[in-house]
TORPA-4810 file (N, C-alpha, C, O; in nm, 3 decimals):
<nodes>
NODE_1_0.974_-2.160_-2.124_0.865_-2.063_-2.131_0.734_-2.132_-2.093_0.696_-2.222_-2.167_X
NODE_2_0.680_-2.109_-2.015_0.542_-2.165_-1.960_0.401_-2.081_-1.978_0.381_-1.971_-1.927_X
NODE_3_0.313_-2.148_-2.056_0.221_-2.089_-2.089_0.165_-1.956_-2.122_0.101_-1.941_-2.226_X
NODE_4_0.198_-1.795_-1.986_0.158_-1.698_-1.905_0.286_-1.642_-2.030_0.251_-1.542_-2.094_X
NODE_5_0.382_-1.683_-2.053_0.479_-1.610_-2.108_0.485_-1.670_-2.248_0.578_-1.645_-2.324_X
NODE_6_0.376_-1.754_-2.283_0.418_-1.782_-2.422_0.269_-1.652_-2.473_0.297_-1.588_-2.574_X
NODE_7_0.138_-1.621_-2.415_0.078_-1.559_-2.455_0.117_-1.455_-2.419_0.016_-1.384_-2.417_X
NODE_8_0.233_-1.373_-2.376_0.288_-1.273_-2.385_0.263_-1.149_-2.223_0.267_-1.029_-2.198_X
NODE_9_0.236_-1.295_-2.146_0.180_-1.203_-1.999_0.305_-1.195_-1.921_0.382_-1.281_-1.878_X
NODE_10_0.301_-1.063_-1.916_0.420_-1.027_-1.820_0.503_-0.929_-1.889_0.582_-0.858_-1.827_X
NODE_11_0.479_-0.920_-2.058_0.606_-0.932_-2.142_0.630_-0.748_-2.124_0.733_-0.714_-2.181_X
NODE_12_0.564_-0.641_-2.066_0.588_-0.547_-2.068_0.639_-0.501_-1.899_0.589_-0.556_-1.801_X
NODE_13_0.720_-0.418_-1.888_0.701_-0.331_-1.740_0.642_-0.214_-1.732_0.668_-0.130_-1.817_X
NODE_14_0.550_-0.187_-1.625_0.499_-0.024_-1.568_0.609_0.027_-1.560_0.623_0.004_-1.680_X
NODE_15_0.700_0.073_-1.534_0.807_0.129_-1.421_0.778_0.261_-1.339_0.660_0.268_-1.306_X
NODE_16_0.832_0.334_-1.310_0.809_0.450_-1.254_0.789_0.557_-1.334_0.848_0.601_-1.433_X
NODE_17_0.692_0.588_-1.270_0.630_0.739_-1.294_0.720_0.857_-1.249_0.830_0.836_-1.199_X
NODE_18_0.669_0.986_-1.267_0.712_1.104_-1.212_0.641_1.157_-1.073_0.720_1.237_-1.024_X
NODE_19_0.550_1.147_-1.009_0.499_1.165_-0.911_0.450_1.073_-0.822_0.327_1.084_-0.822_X
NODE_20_0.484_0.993_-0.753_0.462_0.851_-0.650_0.435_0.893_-0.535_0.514_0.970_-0.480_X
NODE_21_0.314_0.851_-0.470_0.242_0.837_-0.366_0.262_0.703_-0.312_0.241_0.605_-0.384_X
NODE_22_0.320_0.687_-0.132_0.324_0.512_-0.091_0.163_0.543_-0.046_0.115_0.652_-0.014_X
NODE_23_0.092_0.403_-0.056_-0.039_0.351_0.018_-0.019_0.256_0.098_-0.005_0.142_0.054_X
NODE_24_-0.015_0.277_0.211_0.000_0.123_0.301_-0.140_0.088_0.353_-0.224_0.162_0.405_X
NODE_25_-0.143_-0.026_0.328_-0.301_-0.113_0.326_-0.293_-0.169_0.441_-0.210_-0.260_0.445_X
NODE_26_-0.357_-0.146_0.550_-0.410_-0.190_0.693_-0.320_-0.246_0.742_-0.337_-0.360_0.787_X
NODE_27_-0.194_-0.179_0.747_-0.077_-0.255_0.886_-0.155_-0.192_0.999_-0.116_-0.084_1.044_X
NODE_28_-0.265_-0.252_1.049_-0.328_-0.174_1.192_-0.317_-0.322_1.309_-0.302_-0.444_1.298_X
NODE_29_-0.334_-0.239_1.402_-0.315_-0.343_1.526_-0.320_-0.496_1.504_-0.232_-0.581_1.517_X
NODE_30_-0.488_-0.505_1.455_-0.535_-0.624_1.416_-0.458_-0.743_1.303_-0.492_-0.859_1.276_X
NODE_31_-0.346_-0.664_1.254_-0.283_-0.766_1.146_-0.174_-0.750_1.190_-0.115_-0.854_1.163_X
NODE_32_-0.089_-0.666_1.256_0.029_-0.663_1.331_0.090_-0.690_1.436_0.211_-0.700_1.458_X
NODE_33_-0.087_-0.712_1.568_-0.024_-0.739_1.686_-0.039_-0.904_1.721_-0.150_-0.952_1.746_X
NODE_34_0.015_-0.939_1.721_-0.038_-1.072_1.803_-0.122_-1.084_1.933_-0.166_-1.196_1.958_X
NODE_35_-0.151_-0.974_2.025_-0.302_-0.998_2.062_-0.419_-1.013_2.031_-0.514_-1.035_2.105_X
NODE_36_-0.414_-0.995_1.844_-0.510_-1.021_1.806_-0.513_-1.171_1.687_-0.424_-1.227_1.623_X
NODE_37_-0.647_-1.193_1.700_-0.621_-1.320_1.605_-0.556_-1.312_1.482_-0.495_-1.413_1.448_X
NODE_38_-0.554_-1.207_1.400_-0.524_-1.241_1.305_-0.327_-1.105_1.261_-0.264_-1.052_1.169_X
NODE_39_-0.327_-1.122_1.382_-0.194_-1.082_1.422_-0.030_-1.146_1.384_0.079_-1.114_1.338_X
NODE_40_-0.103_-1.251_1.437_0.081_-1.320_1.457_0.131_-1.383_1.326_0.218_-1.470_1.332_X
NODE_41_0.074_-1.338_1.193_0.163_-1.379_1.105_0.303_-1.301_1.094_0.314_-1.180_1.077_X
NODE_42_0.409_-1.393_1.108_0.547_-1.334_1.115_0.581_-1.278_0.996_0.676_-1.200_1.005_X
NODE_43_0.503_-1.301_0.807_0.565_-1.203_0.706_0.468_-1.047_0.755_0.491_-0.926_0.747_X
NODE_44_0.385_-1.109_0.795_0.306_-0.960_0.835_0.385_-0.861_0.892_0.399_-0.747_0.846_X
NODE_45_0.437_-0.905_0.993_0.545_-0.814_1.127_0.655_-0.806_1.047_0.703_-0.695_1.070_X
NODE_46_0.748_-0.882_0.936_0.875_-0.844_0.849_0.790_-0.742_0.791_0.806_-0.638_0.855_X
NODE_47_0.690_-0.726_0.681_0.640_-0.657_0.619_0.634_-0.486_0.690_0.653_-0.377_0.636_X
NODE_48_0.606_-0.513_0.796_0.570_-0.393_0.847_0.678_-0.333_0.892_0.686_-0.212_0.875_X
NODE_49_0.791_-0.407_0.964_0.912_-0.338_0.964_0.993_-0.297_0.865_1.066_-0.199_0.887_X
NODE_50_0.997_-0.370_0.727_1.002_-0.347_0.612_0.949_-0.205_0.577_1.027_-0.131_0.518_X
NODE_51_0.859_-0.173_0.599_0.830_-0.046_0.559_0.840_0.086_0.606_0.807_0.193_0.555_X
NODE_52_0.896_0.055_0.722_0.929_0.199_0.833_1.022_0.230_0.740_0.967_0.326_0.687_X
NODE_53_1.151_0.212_0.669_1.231_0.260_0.601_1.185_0.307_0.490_1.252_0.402_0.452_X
NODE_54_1.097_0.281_0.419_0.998_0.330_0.307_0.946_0.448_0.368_0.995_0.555_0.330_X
NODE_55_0.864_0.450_0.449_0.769_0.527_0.481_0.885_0.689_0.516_0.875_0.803_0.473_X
NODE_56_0.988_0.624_0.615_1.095_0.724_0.607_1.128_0.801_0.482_1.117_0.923_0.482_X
NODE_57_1.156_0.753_0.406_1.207_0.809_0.271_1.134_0.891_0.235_1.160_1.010_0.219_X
NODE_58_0.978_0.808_0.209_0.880_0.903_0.127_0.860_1.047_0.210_0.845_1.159_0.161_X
NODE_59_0.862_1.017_0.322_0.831_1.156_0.386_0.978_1.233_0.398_0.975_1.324_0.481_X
NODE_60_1.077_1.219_0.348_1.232_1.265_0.373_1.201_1.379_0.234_1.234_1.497_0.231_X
NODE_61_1.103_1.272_0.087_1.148_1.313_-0.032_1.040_1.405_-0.010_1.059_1.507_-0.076_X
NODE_62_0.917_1.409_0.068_0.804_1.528_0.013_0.694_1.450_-0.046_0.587_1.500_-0.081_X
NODE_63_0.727_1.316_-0.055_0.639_1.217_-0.176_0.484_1.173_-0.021_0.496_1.106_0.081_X
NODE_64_0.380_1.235_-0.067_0.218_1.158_0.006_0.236_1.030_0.039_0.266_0.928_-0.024_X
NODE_65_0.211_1.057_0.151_0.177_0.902_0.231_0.064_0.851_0.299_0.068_0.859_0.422_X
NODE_66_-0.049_0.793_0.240_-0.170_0.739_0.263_-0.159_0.621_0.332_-0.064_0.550_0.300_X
NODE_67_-0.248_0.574_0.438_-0.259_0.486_0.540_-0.409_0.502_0.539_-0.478_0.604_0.528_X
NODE_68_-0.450_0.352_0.558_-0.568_0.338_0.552_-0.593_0.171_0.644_-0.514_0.077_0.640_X
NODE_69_-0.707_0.176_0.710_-0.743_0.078_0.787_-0.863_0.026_0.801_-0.939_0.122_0.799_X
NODE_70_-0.937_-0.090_0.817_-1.069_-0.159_0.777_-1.079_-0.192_0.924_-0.994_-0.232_1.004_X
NODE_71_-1.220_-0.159_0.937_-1.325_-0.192_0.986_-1.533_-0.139_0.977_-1.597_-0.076_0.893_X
NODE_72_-1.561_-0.184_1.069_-1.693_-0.167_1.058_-1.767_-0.091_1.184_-1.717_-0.091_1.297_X
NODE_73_-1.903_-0.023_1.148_-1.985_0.024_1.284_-1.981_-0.073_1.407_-1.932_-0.075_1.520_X
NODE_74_-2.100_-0.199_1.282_-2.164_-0.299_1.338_-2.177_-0.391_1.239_-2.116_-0.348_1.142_X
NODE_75_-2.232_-0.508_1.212_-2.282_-0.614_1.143_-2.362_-0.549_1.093_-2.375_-0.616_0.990_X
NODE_76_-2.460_-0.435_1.077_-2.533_-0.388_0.961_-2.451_-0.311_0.845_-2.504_-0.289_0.736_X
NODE_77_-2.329_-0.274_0.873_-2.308_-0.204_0.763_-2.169_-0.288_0.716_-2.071_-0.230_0.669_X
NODE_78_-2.174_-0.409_0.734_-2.018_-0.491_0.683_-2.101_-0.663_0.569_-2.206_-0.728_0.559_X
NODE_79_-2.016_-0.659_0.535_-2.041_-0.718_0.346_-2.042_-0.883_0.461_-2.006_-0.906_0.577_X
NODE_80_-2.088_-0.944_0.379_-2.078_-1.087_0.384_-1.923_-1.190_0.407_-1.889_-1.294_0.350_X
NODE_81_-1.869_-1.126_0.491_-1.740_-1.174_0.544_-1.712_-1.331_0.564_-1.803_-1.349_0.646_X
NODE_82_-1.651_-1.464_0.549_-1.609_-1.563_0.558_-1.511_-1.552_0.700_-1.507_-1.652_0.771_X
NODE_83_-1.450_-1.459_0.730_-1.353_-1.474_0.851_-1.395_-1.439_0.942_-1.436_-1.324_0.963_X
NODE_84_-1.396_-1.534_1.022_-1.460_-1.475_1.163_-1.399_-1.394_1.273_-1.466_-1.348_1.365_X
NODE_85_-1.305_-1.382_1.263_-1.216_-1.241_1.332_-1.266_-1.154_1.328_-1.286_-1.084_1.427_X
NODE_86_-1.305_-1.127_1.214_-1.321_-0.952_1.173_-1.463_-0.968_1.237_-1.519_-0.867_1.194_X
NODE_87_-1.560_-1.036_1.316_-1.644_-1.026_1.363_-1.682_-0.980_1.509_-1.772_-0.913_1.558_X
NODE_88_-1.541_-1.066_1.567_-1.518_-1.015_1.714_-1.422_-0.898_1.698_-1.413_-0.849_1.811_X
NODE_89_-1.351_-0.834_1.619_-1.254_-0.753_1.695_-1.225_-0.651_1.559_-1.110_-0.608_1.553_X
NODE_90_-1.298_-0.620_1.473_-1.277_-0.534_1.358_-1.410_-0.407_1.369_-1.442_-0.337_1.273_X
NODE_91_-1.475_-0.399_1.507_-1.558_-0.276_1.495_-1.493_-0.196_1.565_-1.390_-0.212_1.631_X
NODE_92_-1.573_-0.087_1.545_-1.551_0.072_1.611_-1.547_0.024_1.698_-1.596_-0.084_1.731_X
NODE_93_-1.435_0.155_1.800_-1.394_0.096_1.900_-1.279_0.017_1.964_-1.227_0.034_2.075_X
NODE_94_-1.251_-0.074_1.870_-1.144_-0.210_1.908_-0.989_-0.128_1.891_-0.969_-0.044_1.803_X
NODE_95_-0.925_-0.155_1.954_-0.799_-0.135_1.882_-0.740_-0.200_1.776_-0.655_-0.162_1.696_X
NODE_96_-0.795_-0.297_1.787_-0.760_-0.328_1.608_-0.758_-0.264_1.557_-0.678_-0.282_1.465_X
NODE_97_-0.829_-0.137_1.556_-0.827_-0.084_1.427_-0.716_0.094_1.395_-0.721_0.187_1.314_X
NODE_98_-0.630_0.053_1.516_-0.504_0.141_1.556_-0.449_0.141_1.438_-0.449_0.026_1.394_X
NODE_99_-0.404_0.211_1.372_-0.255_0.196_1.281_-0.126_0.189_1.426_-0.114_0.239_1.537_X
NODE_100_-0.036_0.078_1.325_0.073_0.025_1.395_0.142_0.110_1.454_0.250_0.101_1.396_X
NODE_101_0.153_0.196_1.541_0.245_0.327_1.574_0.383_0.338_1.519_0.434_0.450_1.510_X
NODE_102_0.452_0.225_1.479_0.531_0.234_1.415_0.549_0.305_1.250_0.637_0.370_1.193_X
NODE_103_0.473_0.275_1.231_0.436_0.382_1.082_0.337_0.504_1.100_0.335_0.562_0.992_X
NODE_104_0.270_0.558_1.175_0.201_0.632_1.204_0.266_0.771_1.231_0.359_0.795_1.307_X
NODE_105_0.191_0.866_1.144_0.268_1.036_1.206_0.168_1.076_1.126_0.160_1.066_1.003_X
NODE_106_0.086_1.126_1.208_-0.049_1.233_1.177_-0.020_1.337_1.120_-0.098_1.367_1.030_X
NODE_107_0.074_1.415_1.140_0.128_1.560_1.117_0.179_1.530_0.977_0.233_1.630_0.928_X
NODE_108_0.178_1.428_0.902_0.227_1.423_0.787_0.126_1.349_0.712_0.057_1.422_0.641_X
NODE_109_0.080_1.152_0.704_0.017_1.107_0.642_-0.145_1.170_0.654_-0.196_1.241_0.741_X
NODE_110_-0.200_1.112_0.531_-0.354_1.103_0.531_-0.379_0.965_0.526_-0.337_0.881_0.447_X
NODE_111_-0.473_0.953_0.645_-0.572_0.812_0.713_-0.678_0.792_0.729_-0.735_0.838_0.828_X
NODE_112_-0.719_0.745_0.672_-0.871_0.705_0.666_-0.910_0.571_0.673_-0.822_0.488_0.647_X
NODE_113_-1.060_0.517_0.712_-1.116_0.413_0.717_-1.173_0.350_0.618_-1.251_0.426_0.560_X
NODE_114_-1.169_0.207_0.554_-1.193_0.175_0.451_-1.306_0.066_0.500_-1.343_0.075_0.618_X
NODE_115_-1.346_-0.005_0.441_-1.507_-0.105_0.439_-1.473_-0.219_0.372_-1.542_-0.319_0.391_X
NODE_116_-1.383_-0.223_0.299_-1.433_-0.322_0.234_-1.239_-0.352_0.132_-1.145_-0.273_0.139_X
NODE_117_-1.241_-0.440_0.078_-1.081_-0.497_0.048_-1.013_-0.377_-0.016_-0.920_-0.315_0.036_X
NODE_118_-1.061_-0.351_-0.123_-0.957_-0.207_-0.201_-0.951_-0.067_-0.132_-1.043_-0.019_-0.066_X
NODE_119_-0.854_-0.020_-0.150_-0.800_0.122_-0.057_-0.922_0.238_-0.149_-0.954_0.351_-0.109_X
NODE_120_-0.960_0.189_-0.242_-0.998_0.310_-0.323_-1.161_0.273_-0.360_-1.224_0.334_-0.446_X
NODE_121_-1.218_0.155_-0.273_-1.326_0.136_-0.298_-1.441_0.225_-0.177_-1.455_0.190_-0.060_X
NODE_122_-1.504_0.331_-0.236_-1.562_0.417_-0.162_-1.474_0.503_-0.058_-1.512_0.521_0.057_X
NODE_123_-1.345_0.557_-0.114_-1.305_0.607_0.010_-1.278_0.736_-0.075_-1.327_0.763_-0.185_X
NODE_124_-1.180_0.818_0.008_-1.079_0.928_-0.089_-0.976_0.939_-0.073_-0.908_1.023_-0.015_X
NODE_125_-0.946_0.813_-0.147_-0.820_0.832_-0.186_-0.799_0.862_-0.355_-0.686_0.863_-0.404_X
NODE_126_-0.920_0.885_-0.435_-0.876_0.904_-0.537_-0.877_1.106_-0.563_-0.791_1.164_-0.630_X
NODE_127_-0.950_1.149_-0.517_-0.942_1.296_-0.473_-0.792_1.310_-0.386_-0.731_1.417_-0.388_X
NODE_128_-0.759_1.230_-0.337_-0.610_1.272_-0.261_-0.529_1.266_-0.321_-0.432_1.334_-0.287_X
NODE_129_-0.519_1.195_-0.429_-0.434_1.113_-0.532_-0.416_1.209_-0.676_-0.320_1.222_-0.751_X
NODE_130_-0.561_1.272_-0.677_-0.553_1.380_-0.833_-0.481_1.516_-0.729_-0.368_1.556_-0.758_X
NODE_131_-0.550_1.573_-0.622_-0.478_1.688_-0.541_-0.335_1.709_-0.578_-0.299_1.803_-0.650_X
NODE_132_-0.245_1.609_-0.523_-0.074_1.598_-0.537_-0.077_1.524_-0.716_0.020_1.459_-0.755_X
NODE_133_-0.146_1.539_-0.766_-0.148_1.538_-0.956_-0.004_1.390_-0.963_0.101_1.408_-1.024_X
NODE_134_-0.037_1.262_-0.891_-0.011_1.150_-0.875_0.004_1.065_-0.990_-0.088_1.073_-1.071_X
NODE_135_0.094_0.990_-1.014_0.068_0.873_-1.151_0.121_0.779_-1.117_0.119_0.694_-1.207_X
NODE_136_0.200_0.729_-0.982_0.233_0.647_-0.944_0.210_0.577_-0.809_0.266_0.601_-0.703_X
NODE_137_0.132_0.501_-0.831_0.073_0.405_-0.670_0.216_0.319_-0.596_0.245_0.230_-0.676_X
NODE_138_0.279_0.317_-0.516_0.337_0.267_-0.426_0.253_0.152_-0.368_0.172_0.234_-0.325_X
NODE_139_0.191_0.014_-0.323_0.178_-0.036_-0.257_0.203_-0.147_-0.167_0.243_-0.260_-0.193_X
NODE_140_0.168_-0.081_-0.035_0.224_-0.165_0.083_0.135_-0.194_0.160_0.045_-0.112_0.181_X
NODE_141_0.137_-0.331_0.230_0.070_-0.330_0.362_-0.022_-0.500_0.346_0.007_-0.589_0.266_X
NODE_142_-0.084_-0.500_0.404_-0.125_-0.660_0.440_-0.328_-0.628_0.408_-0.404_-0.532_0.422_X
NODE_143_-0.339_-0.771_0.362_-0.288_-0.904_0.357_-0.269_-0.941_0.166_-0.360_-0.920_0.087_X
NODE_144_-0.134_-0.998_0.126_-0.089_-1.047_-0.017_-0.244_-1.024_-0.092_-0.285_-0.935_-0.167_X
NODE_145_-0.297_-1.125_-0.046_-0.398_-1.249_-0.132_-0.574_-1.167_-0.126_-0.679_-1.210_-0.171_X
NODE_146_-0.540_-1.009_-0.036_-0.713_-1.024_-0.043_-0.652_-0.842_-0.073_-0.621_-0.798_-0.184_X
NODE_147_-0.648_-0.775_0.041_-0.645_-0.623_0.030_-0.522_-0.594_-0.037_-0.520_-0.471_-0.045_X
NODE_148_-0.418_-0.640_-0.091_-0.303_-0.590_-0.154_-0.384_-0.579_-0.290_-0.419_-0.482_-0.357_X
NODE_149_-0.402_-0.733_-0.307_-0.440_-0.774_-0.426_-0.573_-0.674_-0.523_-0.562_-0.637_-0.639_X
NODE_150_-0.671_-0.655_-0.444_-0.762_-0.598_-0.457_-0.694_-0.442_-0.461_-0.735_-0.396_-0.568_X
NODE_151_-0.614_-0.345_-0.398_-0.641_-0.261_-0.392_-0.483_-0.224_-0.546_-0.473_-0.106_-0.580_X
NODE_152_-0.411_-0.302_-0.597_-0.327_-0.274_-0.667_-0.398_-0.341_-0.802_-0.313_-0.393_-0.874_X
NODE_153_-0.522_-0.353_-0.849_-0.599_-0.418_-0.957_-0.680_-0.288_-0.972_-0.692_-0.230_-1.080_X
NODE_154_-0.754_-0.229_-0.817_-0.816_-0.110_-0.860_-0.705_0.023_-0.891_-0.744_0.111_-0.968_X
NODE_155_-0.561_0.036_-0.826_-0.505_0.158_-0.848_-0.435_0.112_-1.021_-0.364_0.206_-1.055_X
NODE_156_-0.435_-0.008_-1.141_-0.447_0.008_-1.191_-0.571_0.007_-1.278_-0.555_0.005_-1.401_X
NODE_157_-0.680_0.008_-1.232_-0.848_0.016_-1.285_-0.817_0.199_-1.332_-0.830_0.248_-1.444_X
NODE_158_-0.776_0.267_-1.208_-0.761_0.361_-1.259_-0.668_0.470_-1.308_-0.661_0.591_-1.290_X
NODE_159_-0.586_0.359_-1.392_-0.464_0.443_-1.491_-0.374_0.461_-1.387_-0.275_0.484_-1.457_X
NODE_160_-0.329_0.470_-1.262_-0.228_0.456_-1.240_-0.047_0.381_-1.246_-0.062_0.260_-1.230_X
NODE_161_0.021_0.396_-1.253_0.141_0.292_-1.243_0.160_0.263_-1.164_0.190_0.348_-1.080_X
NODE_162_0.159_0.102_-1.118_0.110_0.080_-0.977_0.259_-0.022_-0.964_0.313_-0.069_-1.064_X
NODE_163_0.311_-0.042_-0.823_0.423_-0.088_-0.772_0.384_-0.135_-0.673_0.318_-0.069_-0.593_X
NODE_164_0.431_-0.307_-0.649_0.332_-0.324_-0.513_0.534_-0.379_-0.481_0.630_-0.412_-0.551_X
NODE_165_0.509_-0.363_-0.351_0.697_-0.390_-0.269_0.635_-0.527_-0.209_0.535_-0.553_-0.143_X
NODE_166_0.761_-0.615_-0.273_0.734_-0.747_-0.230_0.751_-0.772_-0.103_0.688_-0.858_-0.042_X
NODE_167_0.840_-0.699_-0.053_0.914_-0.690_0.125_0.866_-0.658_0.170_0.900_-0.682_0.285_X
NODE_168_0.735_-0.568_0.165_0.681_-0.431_0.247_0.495_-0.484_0.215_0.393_-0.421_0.245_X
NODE_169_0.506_-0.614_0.149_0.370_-0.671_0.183_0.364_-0.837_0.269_0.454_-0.921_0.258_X
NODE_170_0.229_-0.855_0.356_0.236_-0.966_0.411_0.156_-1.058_0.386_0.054_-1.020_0.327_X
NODE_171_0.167_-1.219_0.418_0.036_-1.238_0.416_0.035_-1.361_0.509_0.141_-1.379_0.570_X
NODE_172_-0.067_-1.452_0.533_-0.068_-1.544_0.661_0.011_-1.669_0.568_0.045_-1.765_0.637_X
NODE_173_0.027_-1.673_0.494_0.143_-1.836_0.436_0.195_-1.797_0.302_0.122_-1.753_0.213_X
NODE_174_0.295_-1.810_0.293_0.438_-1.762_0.196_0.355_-1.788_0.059_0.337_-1.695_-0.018_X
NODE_175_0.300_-1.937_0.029_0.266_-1.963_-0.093_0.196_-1.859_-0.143_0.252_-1.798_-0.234_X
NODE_176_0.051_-1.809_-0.096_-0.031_-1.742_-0.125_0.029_-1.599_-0.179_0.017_-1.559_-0.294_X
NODE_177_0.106_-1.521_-0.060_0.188_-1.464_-0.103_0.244_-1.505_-0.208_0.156_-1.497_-0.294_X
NODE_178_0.344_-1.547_-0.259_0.374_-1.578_-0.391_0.358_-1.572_-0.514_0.412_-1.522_-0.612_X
NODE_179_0.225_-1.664_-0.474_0.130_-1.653_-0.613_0.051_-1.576_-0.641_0.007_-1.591_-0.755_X
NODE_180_-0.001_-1.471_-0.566_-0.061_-1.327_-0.619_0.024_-1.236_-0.678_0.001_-1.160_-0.772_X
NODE_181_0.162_-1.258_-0.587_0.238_-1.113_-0.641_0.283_-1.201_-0.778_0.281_-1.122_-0.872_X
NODE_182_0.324_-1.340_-0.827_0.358_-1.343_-0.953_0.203_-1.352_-1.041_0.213_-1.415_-1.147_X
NODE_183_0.099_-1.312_-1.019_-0.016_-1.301_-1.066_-0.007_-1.132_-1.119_0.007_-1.085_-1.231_X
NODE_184_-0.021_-1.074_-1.003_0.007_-0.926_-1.029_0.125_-0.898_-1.130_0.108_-0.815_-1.219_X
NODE_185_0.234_-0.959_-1.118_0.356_-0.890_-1.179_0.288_-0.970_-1.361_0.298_-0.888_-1.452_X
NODE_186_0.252_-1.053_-1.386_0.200_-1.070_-1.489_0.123_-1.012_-1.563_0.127_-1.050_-1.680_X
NODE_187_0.008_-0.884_-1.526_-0.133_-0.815_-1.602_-0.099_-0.725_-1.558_-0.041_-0.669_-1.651_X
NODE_188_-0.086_-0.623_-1.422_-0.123_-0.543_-1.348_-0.029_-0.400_-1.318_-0.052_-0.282_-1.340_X
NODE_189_0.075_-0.464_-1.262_0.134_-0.445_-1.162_0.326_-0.478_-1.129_0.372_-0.591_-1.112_X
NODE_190_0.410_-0.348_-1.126_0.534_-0.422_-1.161_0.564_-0.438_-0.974_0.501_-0.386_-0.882_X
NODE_191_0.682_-0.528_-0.970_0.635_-0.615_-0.817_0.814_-0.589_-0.837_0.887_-0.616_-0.934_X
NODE_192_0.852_-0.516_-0.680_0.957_-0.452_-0.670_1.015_-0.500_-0.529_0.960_-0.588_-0.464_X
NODE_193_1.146_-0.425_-0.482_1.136_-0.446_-0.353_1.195_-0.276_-0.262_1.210_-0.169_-0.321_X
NODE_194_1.218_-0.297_-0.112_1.228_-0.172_-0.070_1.318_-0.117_-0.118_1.286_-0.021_-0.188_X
NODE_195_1.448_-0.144_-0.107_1.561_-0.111_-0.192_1.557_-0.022_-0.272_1.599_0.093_-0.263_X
NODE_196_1.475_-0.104_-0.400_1.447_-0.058_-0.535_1.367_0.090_-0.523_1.403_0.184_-0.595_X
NODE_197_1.279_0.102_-0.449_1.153_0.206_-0.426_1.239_0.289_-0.341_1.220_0.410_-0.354_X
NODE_198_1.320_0.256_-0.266_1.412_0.372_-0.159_1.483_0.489_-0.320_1.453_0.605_-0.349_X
NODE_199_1.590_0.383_-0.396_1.622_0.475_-0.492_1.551_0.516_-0.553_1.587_0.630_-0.581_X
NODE_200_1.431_0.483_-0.611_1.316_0.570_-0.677_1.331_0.720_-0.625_1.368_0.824_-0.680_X
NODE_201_1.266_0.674_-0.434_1.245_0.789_-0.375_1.372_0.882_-0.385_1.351_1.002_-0.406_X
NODE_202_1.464_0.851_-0.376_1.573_0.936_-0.377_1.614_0.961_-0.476_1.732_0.994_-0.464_X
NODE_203_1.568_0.964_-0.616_1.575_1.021_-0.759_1.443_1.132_-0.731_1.464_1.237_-0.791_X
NODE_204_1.336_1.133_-0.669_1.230_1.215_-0.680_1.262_1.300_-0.600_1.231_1.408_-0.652_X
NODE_205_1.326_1.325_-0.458_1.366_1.369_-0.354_1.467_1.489_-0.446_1.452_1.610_-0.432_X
NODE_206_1.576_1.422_-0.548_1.660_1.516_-0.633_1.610_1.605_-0.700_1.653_1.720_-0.712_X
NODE_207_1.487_1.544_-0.765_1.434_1.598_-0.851_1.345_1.736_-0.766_1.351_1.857_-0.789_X
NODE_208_1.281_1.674_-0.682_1.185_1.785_-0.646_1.287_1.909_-0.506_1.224_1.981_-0.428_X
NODE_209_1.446_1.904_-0.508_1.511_1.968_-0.478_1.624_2.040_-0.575_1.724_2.099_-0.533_X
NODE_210_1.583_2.022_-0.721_1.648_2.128_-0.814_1.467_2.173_-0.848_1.437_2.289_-0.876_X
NODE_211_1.411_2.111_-0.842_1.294_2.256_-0.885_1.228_2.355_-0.761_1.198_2.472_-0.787_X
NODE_212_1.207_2.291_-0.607_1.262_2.428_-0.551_1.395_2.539_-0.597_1.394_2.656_-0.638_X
NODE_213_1.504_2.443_-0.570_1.584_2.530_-0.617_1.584_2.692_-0.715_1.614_2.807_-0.681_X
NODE_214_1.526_2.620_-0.877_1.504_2.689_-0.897_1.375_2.795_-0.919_1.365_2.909_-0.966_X
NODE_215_1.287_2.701_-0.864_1.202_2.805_-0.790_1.243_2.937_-0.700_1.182_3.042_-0.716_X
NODE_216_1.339_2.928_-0.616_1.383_2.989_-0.538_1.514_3.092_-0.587_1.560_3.183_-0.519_X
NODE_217_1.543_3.066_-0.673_1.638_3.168_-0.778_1.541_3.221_-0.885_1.590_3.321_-0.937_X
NODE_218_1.430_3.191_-0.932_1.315_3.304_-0.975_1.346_3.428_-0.888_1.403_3.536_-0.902_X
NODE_219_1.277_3.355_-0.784_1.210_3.447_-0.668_1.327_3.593_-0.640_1.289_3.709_-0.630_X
NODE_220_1.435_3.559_-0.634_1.514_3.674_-0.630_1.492_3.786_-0.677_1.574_3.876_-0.663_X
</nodes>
């Protein structure tokens, strides 16, 4: 027993809720393609293929699927950044700031532009989130150590049950990865994989096809 587990961190699970929403956190050009600098991390590109089968599901079961992507106007309206990437190739404009076409379907998700590391810091996703009357955060998408991290600390800031998919997030070196998600799975956050979240979805998918059901034998 090492320290984190002798003061009792970790010692409970979130598990699943009744209503789950996936959030995928900026799989956009700029972290997926390797034309761009901060592209060619290879858990990034597992991560993201990782999640086409997620993203499938959720939209198979009926379950909201939020996509969201960072960038800026210009240098007047972006925070005090350390990486210099996001300087050349994270404004309006760039394709960086594409969602990966591989997860992308307009006719179904809601997408929006974010500013700054958390999905829910100044955006709406928390109005999207009360709409479909939500209690469970899904999260996916890149990078481990800054926007996962940040945005599964705020979806539990605000009472949600939050699930971040260990498979279906990336980051630029394994360690870092690592040690956030066993950071998260300690206070926050129960830390799952696709698998696990596929059967979720397909217990909710059941569920929300016996209450049409009998919705639909009312109606008679």
């Amino acid at each position: 027993m090492d320290a984190f587990e002798a003061a009792t961190y970790g010692a409970r699970a979130v598990g699943y809720g009744e209503r789950p929403a996936l959030l995928i956190v900026d799989f956009q050009r700029g972290f997926t393609d390797p034309e761009f600098t901060m592209g060619k991390s290879e858990r990034i590109h597992a991560a993201r293929d990782n999640t086409f089968a997620l993203v499938e599901a959720a939209r198979s079961a009926g379950i909201p699927v939020a996509s969201c992507y960072v960038g800026w106007q210009s240098e007047k309206d972006m925070q005090y950044w350390k990486i210099d990437a996001l300087y050349r190739e994270f404004f309006a404009g760039s394709p960086a700031l594409e969602i990966d076409p591989l997860l992308l379907d307009e006719s179904y998700d809601f997408t929006f532009l974010k500013s700054a590391p958390s999905m829910f810091f100044q955006t709406p996703i928390v109005p999207f989130l009360t709409k479909h009357r939500i209690d469970t955060a899904i999260v996916t998408g890149c990078v481990t150590s800054g926007c996962i991290r940040a945005t599964a600390i705020d979806a539990f800031s605000y009472g949600y049950r939050t699930v971040v998919v260990d498979d279906c997030c990336g980051d630029p070196a394994p360690e870092s990865h690592e040690a956030n998600l066993r950071d998260l799975d300690r206070r926050y956050a129960d830390i799952r994989n696709a698998a696990d979240v596929i059967a979720y979805f397909e217990q909710v998918r059941g569920r929300n096809s016996d209450a049409r059901s009998v919705a639909w034998r009312k109606s008679e």
